[in-house]
VEXDREN-2710 file (C-alpha; in Angstrom, 1 decimal):
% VEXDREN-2710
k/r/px/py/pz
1/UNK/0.0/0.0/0.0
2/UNK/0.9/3.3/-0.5
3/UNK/2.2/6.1/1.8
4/UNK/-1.1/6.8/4.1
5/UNK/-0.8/10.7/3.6
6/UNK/-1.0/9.9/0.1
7/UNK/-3.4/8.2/-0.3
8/UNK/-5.7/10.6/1.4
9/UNK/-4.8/13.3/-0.8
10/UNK/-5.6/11.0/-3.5
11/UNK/-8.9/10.5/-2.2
12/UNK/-9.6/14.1/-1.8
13/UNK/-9.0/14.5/-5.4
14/UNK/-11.3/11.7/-6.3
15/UNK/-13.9/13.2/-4.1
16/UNK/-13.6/16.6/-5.0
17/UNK/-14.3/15.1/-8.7
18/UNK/-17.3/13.7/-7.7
19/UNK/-18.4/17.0/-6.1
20/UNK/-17.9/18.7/-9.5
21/UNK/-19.4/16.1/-11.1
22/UNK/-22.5/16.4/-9.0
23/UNK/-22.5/20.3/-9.4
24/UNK/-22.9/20.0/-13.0
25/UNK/-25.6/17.7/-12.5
26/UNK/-27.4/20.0/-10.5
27/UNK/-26.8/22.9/-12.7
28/UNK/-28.1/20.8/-15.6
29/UNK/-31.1/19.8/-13.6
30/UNK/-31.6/23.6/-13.2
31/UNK/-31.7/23.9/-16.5
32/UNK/-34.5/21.3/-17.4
33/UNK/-36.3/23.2/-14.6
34/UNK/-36.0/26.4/-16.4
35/UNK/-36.7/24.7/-19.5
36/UNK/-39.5/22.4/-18.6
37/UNK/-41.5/23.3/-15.4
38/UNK/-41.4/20.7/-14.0
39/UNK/-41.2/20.2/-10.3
40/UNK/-39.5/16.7/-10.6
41/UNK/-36.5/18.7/-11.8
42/UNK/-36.3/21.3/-8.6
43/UNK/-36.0/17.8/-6.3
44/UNK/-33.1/17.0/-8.4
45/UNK/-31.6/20.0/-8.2
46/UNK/-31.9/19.6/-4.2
47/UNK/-30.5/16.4/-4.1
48/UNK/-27.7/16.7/-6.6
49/UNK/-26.4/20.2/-4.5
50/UNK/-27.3/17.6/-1.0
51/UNK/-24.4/15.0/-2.7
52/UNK/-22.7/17.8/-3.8
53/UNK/-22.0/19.3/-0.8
54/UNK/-21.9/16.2/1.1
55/UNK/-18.6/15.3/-1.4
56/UNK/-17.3/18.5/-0.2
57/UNK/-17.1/17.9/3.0
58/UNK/-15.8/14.7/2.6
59/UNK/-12.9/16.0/0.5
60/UNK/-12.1/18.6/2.9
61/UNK/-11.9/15.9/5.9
62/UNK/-9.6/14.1/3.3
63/UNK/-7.7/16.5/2.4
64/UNK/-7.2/17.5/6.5
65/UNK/-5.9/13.8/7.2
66/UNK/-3.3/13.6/4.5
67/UNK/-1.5/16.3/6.5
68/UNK/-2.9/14.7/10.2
69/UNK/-1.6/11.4/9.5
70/UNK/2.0/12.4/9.4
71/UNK/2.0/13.0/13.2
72/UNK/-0.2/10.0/14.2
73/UNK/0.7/7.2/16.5
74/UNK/1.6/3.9/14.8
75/UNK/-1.4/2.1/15.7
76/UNK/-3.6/5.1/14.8
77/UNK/-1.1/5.4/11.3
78/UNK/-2.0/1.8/10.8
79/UNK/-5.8/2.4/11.5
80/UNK/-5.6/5.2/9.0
81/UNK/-3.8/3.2/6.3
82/UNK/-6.1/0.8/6.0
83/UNK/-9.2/3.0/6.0
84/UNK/-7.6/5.1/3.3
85/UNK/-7.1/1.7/1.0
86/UNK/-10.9/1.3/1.7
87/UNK/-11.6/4.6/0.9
88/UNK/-9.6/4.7/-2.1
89/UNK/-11.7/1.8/-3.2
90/UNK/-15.0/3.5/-2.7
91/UNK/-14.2/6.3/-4.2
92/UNK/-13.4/4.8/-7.2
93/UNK/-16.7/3.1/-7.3
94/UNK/-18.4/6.2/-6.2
95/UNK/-16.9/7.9/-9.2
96/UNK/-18.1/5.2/-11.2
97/UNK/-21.2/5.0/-10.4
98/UNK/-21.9/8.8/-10.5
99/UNK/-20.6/9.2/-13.7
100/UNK/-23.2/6.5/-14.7
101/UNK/-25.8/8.7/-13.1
102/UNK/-24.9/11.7/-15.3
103/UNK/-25.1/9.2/-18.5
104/UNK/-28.3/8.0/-17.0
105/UNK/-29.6/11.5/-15.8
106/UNK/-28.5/13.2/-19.3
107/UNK/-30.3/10.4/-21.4
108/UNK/-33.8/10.9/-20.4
109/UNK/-34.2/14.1/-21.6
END
């Protein structure tokens, strides 16, 4: 596995992806609102900015521990490790799977 600090600051860059990613989403929910009246697409908008934001936060925490892991213990540093790895991992599928959504979310118009 990779250096833990690393791999955080991988991870916030994978998140903060996924938060843009979302915020186009919203913006182009905005648009079929503007377009379309239709209420269905002012819920989107609401949820997309909700996982938006949400992604935010995440990536700030990330970013945070990249530098916080440094000074750690070594059983904490160990903890950390391994929950980057499985963070890494989700992020990837999160990234994944949101970029389906936008395929998805841009096809039923």
């Amino acid at each position: 596995m990779a250096e833990p600090g690393s791999q955080y600051t991988l991870l916030s860059a994978i998140l903060a992806i996924v938060a843009l990613v979302w915020g186009v989403l919203a913006l182009s929910a905005f648009a079929n609102y503007r377009a379309f009246k239709l209420r269905t697409d002012l819920y989107w908008v609401v949820a997309f900015l909700l996982l938006t934001c949400a992604r935010i936060g995440d990536a700030y925490v990330a970013s945070h521990l990249a530098g916080l892991v440094a000074v750690m213990p070594a059983q904490a540093r160990s903890a950390a490790e391994f929950s980057g790895f499985y963070g890494l991992r989700l992020a990837g599928l999160e990234l994944a799977a949101t970029f389906l959504v936008f395929y998805l979310f841009r096809l039923r118009r």
